[in-house]
py3Dmol code that shows the C-alpha trace and the ligand (Angstrom):
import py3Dmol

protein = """\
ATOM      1  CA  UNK A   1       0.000   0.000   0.000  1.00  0.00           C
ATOM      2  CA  UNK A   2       1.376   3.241  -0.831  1.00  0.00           C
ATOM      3  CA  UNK A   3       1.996   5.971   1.875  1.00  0.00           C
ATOM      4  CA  UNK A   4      -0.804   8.453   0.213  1.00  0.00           C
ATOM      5  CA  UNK A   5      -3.422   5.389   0.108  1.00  0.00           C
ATOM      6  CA  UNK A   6      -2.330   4.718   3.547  1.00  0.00           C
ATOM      7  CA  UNK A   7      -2.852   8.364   4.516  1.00  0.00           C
ATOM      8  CA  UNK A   8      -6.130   8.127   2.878  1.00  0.00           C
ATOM      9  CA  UNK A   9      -7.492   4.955   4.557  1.00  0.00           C
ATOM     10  CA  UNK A  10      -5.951   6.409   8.224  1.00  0.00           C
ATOM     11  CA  UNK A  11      -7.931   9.393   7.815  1.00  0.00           C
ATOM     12  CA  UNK A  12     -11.085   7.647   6.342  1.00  0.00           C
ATOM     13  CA  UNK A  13     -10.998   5.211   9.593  1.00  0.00           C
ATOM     14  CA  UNK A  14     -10.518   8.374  11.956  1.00  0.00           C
ATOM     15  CA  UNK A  15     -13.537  10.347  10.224  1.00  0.00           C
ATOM     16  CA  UNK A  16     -15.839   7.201  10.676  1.00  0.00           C
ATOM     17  CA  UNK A  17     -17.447   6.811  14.396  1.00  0.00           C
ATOM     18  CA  UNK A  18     -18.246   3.371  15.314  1.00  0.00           C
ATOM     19  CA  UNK A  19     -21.796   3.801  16.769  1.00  0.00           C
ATOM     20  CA  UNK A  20     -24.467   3.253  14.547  1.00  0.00           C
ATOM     21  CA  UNK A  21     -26.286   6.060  15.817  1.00  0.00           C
ATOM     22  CA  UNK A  22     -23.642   8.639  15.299  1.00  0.00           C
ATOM     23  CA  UNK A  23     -22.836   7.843  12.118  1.00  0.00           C
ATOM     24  CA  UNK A  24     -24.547   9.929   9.318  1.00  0.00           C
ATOM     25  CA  UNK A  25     -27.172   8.172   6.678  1.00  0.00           C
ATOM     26  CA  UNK A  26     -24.271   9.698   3.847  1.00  0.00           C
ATOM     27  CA  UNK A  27     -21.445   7.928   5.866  1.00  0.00           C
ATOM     28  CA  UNK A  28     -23.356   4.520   5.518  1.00  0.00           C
ATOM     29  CA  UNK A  29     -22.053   3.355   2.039  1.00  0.00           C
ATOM     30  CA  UNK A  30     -18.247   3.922   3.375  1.00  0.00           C
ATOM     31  CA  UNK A  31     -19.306   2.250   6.927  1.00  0.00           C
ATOM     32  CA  UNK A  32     -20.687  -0.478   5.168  1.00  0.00           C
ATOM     33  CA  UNK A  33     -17.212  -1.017   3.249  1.00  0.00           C
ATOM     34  CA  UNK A  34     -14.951  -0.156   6.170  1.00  0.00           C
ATOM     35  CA  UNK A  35     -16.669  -2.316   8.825  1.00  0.00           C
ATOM     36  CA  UNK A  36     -16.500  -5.386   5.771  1.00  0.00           C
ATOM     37  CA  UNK A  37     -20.202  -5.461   6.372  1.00  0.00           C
ATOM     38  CA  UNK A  38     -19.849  -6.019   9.951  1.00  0.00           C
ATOM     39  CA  UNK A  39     -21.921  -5.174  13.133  1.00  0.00           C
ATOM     40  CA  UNK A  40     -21.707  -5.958  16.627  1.00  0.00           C
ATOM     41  CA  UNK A  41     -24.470  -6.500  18.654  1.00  0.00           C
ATOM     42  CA  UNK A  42     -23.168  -5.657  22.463  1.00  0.00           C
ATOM     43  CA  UNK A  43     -25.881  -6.992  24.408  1.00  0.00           C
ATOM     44  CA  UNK A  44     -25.842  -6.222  28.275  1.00  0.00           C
ATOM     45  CA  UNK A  45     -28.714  -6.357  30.889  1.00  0.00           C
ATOM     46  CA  UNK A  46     -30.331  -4.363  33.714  1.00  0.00           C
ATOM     47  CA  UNK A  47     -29.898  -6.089  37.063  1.00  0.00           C
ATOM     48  CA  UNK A  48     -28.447  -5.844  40.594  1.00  0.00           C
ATOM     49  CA  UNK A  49     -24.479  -6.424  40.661  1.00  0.00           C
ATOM     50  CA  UNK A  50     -24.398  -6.676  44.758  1.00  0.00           C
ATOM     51  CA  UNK A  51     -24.447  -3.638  46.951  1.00  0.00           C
ATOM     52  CA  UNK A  52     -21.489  -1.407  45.213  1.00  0.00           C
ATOM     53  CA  UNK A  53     -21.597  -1.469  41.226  1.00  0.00           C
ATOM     54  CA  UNK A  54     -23.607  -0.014  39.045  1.00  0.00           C
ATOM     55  CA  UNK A  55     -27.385  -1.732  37.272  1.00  0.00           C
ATOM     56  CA  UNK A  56     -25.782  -1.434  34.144  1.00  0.00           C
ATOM     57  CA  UNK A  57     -22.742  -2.877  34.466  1.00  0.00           C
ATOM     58  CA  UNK A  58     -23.095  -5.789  31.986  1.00  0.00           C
ATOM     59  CA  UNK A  59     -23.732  -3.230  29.103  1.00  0.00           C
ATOM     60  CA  UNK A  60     -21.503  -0.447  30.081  1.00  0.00           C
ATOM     61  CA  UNK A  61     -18.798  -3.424  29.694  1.00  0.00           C
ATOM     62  CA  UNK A  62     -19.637  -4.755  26.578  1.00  0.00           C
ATOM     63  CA  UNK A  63     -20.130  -0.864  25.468  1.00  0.00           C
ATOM     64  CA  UNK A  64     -16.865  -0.304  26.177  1.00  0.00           C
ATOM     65  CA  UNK A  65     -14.927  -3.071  24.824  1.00  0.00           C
ATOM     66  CA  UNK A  66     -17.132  -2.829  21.382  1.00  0.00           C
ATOM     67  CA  UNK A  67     -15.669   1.004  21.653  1.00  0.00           C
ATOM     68  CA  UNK A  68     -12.331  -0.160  22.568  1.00  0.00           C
ATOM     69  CA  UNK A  69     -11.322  -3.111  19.928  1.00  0.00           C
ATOM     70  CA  UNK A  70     -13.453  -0.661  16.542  1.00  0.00           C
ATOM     71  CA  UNK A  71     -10.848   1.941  17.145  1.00  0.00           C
ATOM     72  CA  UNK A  72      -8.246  -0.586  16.428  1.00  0.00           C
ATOM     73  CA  UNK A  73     -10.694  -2.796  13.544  1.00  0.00           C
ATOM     74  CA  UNK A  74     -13.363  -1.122  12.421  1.00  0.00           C
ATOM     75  CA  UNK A  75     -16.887  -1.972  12.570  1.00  0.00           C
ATOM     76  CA  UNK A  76     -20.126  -0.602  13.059  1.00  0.00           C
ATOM     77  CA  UNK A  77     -21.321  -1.253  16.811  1.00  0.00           C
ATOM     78  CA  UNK A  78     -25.542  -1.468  17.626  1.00  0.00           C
ATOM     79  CA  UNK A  79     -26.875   0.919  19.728  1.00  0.00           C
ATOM     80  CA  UNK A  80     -27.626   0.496  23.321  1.00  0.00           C
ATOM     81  CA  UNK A  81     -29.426  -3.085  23.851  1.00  0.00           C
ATOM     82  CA  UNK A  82     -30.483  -4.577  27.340  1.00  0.00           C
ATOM     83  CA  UNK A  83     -33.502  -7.259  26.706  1.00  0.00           C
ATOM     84  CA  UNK A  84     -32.123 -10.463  27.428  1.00  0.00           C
ATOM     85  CA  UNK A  85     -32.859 -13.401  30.064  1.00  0.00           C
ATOM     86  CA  UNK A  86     -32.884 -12.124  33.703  1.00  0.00           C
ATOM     87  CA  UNK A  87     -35.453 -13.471  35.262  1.00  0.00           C
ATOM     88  CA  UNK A  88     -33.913 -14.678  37.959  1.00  0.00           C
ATOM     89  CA  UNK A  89     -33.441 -10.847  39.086  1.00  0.00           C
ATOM     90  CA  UNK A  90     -36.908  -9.520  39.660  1.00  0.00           C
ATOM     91  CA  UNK A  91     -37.137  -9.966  43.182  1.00  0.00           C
ATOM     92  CA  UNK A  92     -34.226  -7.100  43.077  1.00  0.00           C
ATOM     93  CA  UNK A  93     -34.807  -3.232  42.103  1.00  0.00           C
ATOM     94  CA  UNK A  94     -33.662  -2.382  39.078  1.00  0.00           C
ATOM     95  CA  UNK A  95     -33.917  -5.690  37.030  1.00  0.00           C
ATOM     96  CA  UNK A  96     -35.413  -5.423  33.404  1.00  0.00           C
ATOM     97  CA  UNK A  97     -36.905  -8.250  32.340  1.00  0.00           C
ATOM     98  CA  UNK A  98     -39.357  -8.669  29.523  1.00  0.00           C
ATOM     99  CA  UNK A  99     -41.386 -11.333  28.704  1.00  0.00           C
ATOM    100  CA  UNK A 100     -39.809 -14.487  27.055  1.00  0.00           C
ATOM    101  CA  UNK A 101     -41.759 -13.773  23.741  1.00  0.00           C
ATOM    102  CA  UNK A 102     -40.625 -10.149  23.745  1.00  0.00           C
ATOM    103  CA  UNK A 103     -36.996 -10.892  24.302  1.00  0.00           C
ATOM    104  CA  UNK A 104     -36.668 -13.528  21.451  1.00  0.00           C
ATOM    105  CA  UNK A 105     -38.705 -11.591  19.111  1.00  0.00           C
ATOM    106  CA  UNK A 106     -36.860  -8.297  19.943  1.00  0.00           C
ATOM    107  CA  UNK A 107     -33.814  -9.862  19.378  1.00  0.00           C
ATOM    108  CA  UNK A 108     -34.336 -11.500  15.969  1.00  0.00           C
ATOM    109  CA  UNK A 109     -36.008  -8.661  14.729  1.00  0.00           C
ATOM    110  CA  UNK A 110     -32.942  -6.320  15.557  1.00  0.00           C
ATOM    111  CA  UNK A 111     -30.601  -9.014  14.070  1.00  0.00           C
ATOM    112  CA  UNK A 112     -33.240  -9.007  10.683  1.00  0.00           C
ATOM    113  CA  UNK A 113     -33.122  -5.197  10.785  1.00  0.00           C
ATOM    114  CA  UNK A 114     -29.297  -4.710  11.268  1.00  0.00           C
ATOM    115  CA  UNK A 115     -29.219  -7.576   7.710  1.00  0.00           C
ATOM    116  CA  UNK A 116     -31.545  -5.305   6.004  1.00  0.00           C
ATOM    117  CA  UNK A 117     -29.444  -1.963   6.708  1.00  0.00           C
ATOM    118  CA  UNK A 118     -26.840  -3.662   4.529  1.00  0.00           C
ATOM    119  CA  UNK A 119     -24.569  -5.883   6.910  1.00  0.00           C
ATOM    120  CA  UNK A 120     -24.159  -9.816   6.487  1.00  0.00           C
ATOM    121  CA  UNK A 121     -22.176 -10.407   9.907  1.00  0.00           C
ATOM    122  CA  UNK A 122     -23.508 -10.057  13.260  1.00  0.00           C
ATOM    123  CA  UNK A 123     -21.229 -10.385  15.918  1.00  0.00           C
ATOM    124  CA  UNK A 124     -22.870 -10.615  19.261  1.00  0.00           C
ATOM    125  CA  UNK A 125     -21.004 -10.076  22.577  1.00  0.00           C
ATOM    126  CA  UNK A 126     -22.407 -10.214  25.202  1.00  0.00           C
ATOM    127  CA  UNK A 127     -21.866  -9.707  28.996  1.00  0.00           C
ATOM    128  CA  UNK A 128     -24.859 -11.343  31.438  1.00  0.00           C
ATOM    129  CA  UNK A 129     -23.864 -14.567  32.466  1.00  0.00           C
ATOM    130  CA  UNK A 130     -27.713 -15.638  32.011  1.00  0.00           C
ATOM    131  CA  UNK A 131     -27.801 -14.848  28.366  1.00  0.00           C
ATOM    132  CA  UNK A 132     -25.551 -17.877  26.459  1.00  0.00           C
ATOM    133  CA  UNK A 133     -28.050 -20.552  26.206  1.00  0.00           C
ATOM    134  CA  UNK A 134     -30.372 -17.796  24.424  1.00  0.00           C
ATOM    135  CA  UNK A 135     -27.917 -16.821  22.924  1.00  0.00           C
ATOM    136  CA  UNK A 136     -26.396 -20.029  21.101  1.00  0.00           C
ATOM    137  CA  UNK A 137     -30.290 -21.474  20.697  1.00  0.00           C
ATOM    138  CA  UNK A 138     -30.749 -18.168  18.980  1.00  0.00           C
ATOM    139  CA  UNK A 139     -27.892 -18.552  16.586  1.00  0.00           C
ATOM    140  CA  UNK A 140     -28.459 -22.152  15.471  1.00  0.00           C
ATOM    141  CA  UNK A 141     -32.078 -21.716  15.232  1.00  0.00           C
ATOM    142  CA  UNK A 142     -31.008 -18.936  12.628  1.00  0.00           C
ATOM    143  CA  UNK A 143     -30.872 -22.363   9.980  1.00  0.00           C
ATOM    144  CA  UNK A 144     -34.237 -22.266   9.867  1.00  0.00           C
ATOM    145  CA  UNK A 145     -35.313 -19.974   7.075  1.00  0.00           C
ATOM    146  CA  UNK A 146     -32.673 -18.512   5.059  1.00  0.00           C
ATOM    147  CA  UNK A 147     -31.216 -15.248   5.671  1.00  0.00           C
ATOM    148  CA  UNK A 148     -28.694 -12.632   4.255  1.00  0.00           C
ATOM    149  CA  UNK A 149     -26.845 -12.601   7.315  1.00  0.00           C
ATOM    150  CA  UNK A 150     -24.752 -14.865   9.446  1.00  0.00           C
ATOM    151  CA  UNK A 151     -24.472 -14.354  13.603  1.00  0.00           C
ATOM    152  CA  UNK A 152     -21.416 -14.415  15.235  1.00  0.00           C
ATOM    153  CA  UNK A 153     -21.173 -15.539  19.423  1.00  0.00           C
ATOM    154  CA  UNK A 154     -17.463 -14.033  20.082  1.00  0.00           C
ATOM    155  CA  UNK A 155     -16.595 -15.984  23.449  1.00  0.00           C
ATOM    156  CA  UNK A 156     -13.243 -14.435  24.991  1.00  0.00           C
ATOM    157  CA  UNK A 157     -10.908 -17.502  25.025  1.00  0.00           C
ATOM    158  CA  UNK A 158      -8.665 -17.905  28.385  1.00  0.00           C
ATOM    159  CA  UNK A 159      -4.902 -19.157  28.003  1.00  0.00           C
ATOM    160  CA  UNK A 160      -2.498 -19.646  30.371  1.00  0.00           C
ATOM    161  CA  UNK A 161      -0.384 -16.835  30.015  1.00  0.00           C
ATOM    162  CA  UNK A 162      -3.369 -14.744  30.787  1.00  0.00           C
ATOM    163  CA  UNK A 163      -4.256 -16.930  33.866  1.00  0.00           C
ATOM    164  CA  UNK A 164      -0.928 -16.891  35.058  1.00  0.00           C
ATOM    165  CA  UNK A 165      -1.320 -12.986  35.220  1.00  0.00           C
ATOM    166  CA  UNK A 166      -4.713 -13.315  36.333  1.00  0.00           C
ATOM    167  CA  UNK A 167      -3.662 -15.566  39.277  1.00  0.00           C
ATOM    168  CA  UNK A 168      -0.788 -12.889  40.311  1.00  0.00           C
ATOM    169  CA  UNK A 169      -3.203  -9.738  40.556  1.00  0.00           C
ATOM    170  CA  UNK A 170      -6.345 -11.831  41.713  1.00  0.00           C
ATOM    171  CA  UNK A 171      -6.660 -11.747  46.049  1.00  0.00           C
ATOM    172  CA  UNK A 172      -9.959 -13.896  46.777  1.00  0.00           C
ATOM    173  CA  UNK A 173     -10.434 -17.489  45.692  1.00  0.00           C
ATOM    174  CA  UNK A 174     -11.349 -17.683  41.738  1.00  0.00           C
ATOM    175  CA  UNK A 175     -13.623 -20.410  41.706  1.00  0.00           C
ATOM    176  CA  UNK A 176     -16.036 -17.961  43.951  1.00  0.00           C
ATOM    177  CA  UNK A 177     -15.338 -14.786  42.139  1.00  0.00           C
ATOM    178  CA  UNK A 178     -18.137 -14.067  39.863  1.00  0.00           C
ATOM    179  CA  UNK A 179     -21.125 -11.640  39.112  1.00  0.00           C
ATOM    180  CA  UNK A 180     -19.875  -8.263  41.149  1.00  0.00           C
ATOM    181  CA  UNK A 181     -16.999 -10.182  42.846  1.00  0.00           C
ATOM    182  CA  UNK A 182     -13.540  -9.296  42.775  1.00  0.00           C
ATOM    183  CA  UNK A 183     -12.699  -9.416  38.846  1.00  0.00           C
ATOM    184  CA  UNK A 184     -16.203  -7.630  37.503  1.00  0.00           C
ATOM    185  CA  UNK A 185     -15.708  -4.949  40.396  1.00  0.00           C
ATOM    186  CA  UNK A 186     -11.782  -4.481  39.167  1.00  0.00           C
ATOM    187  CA  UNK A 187     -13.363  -3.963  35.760  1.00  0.00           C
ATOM    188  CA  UNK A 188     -16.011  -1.115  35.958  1.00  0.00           C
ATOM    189  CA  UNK A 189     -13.421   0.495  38.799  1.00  0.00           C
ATOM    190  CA  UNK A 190     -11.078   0.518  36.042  1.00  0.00           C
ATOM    191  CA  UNK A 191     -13.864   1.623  33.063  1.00  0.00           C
ATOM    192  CA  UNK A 192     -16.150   3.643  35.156  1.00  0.00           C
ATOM    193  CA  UNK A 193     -14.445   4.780  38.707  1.00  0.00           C
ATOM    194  CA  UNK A 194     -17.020   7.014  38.710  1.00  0.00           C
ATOM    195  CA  UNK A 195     -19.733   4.569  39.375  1.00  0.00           C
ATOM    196  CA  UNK A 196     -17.970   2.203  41.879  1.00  0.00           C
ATOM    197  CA  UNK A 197     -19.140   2.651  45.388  1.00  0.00           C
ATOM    198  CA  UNK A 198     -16.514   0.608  47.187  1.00  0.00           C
ATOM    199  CA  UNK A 199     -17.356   1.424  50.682  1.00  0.00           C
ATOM    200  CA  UNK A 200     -20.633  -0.521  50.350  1.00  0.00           C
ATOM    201  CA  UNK A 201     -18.902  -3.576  48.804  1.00  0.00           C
ATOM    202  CA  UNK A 202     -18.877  -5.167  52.152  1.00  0.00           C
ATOM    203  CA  UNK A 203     -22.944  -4.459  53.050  1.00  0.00           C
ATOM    204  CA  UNK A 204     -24.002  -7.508  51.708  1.00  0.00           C
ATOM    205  CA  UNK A 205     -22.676 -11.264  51.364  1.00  0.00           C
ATOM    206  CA  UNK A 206     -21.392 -12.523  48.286  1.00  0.00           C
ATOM    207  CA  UNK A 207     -20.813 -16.138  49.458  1.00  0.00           C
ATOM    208  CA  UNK A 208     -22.895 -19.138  47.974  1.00  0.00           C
ATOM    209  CA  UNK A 209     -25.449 -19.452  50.489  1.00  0.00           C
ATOM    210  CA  UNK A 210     -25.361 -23.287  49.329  1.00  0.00           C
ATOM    211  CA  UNK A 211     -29.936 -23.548  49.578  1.00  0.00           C
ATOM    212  CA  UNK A 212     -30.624 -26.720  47.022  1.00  0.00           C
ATOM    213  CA  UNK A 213     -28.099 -29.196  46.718  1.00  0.00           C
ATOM    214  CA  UNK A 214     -29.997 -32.014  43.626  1.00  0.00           C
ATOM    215  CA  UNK A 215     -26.870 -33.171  42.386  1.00  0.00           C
ATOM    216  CA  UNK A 216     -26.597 -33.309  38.189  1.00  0.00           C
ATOM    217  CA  UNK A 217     -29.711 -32.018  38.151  1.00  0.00           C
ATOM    218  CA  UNK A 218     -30.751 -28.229  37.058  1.00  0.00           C
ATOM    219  CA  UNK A 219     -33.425 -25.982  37.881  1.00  0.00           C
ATOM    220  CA  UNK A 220     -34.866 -22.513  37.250  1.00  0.00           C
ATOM    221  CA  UNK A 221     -34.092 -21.643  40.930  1.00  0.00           C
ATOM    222  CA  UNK A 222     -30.309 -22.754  41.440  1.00  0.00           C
ATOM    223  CA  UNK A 223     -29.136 -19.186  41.005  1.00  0.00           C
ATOM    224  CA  UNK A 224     -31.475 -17.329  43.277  1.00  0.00           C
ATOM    225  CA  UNK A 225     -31.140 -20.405  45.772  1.00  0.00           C
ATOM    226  CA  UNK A 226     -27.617 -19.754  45.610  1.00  0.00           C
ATOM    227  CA  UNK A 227     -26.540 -15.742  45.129  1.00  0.00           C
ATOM    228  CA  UNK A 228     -30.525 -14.352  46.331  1.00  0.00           C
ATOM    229  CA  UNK A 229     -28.101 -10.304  46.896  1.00  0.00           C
ATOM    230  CA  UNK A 230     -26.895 -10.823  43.197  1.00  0.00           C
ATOM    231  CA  UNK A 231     -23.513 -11.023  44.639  1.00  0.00           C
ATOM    232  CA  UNK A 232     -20.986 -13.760  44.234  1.00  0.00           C
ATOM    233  CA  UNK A 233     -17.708 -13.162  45.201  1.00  0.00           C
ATOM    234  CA  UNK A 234     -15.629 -10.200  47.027  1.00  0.00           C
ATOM    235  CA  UNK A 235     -16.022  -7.123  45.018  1.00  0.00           C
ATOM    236  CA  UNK A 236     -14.067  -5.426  47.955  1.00  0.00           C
ATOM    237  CA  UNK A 237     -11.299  -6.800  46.747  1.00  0.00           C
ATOM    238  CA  UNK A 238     -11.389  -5.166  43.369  1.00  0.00           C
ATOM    239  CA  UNK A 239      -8.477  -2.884  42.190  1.00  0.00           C
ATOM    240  CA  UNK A 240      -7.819  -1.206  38.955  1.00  0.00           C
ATOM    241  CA  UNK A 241      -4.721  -3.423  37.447  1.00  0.00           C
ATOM    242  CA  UNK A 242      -7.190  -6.466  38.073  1.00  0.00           C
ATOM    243  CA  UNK A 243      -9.306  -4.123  36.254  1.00  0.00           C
ATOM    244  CA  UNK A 244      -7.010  -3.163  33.354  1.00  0.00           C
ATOM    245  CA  UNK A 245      -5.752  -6.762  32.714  1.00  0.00           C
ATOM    246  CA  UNK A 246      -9.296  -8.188  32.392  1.00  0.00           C
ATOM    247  CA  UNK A 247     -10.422  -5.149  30.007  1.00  0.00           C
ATOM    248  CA  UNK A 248      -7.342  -5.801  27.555  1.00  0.00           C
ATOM    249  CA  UNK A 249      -7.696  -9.325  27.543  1.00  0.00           C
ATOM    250  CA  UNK A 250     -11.048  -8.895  26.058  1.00  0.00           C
ATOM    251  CA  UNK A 251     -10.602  -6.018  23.692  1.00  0.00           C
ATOM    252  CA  UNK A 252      -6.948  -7.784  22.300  1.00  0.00           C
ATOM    253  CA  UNK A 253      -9.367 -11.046  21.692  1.00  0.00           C
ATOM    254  CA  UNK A 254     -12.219  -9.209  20.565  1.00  0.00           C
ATOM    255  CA  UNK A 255      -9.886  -7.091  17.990  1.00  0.00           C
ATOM    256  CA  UNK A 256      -8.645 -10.474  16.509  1.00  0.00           C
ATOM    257  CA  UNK A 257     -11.666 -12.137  15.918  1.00  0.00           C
ATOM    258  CA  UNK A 258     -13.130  -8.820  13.668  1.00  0.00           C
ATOM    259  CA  UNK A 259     -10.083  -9.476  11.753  1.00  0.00           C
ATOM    260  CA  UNK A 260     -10.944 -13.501  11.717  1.00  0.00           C
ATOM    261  CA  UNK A 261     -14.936 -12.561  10.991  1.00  0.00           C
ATOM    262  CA  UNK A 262     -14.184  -9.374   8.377  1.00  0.00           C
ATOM    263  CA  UNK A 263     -12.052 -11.833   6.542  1.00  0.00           C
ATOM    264  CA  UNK A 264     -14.093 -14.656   6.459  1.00  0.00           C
ATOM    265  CA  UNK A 265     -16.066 -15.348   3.603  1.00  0.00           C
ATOM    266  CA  UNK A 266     -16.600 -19.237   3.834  1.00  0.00           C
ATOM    267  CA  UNK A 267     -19.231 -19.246   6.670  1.00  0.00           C
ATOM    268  CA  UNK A 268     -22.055 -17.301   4.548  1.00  0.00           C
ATOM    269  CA  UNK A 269     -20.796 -19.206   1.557  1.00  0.00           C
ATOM    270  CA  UNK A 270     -21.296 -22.492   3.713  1.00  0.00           C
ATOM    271  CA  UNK A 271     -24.803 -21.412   4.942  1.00  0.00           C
ATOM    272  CA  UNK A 272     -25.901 -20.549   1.244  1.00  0.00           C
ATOM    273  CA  UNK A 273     -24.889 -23.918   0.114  1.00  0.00           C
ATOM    274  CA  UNK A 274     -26.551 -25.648   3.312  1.00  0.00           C
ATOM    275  CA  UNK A 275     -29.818 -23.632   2.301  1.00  0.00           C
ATOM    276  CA  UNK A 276     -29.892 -24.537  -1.116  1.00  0.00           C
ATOM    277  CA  UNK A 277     -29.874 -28.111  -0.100  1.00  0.00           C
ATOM    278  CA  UNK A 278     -32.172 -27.669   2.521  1.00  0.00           C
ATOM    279  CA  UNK A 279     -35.383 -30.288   1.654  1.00  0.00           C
ATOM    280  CA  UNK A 280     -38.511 -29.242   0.307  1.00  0.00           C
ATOM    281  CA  UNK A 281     -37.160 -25.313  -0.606  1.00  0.00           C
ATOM    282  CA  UNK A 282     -39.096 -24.340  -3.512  1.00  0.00           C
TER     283      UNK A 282
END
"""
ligand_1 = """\
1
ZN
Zn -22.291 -8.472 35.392
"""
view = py3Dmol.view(width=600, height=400)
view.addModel(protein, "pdb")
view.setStyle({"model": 0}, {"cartoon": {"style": "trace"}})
view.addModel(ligand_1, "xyz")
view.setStyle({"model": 1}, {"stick": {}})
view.zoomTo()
view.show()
C-alpha cells in the first residue's frame, strides 16, 4: 500500500465513528465497506451487581470493549441493547426483564433489521452470564429460514499466560469470584471509577449461600437459591490493574476475531450452500 493510500485509509478510519447512531445516513455506504459489512451487537442487561456497582454494568462493559477493539478494527457497533434473560433478578430493584416472547422476538427482529441496513455479519457479545443458552439457541435456530446474514457468538478464550497474570493480581479465591466479585468490580473500577461505590462492597454477602443441593440435576431456581443479593464473590477486593488486565484481555481477543470474521467469507458461503440443499425449498 502506498503511503498516500495509507494516509487516505488512516484518515477515512478516523472520520468514521463506530456507533451506529452517530454515524450519518451519507457515511453509511463507506461504513458499510470499512466495517466489511460487519456489526456488533453488544448486548448487556439491567440487574443488581451486589451492593457497590452499578445496574448497568453488563452493558456499560460490553459498550466499552465494542468502543475499545473498533478503534483498532473497524466496525459498526448497535446501539444500546439490554432485553435479554434475567429473570432470575426480579425480586431485586432495578432488574429489566421482559417477557420471554418479547426478548426472542426483539432480538431476531434487531438481528433481521441490522441484515436489512446492509450488513451480512452479526457479531454478538455479550456480557450477562444468564444470556448464552439464548444466545447459542438463537444462533443455530437462525438455519431455519434462510437469511442474508450470518451471527457471530465471540466468546473471549482464556490461556495460560493470561491466567498466570490473572492468578498474580487476583486476592480472593477464583472459583467464587463471579457476578460483582472481585474481577467484575476491578473492571467497571477501572472503566467507570465514577460509578464504583466501594465502601458498600462489604454491606451484603457474596458467598454461595449453598440452599438446594440435587446433584446433576438443574433448575430454574439454582441461582437465586444460591446468590438471592446478586452477589458472588468479594467485590471489595477489586483494584484497577485487576481491572485493566481483564479489560485488555477482552478487547486484544475481541480485535482479533473482527479481523478472523471481516475476513471470512466461507461461513455465509457455507450457509448458502446448506440452504440450497435444505429439503422441500421451492
Ligand atoms: Zn455483570
Amino acid at each position: 500500500m502506498s503511503v498516500f493510500l495509507l494516509i487516505v485509509q488512516l484518515a477515512w478510519t478516523q472520520d468514521l465513528h463506530s456507533r451506529w447512531d452517530e454515524l450519518t445516513a451519507s457515511e453509511w455506504s463507506k461504513a458499510l465497506v470499512q466495517s466489511g459489512r460487519t456489526c456488533i451487537l453488544p448486548i448487556g442487561i439491567l440487574e443488581k451487581h451486589g451492593p457497590h456497582v452499578p445496574i448497568g454494568s453488563d452493558l456499560i462493559q460490553v459498550r466499552e470493549w465494542a468502543a475499545r477493539a473498533t478503534k483498532k478494527e473497524y466496525a459498526v457497533v448497535f446501539p444500546d441493547y439490554f432485553y435479554g434473560q434475567i429473570n432470575e433478578a426480579r425480586h431485586q430493584y432495578g432488574t429489566f426483564a421482559l417477557p420471554e416472547r418479547v426478548v426472542w422476538d426483539l432480538l431476531e427482529a434487531t438481528c433481521d433489521e441490522i441484515g436489512r441496513n446492509g450488513f451480512d455479519k452479526i457479531v454478538i457479545i455479550n456480557g450477562h452470564g444468564g444470556n448464552p443458552e439464548l444466545i447459542r439457541y438463537f444462533i443455530q435456530t437462525r438455519l431455519e429460514k434462510k437469511r442474508s446474514y450470518a451471527v457471530y457468538f465471540f466468546e473471549p478464550p482464556s490461556d495460560s499466560a493470561y491466567r498466570a497474570q490473572m492468578a498474580k493480581l487476583h486476592k480472593s479465591d477464583p472459583e467464587t469470584d463471579e457476578h460483582a466479585g472481585e474481577r467484575e468490580t476491578s473492571s467497571i473500577l477501572y472503566l467507570r471509577p465514577d460509578l464504583v461505590k466501594m465502601d458498600s462492597a462489604t454491606n451484603e454477602s457474596g458467598a454461595n449461600q449453598n440452599r438446594l443441593d440435587i446433584p446433576n440435576v438443574y433448575t430454574a431456581i439454582w441461582w437465586y437459591a444460591d446468590f438471592p443479593n446478586h452477589y458472588a464473590g468479594e467485590g471489595a477486593k477489586a483494584t484497577v490493574e485487576l481491572g485493566r488486565l481483564v479489560n485488555e484481555h477482552y478487547i486484544d481477543a475481541l480485535v482479533k476475531a473482527l479481523k478472523a470474521i471481516k475476513a471470512d467469507t466461507r461461513t455465509l458461503e457455507l450457509q448458502n450452500e446448506f440452504f440450497n440443499r435444505v429439503k422441500g425449498n421451492p
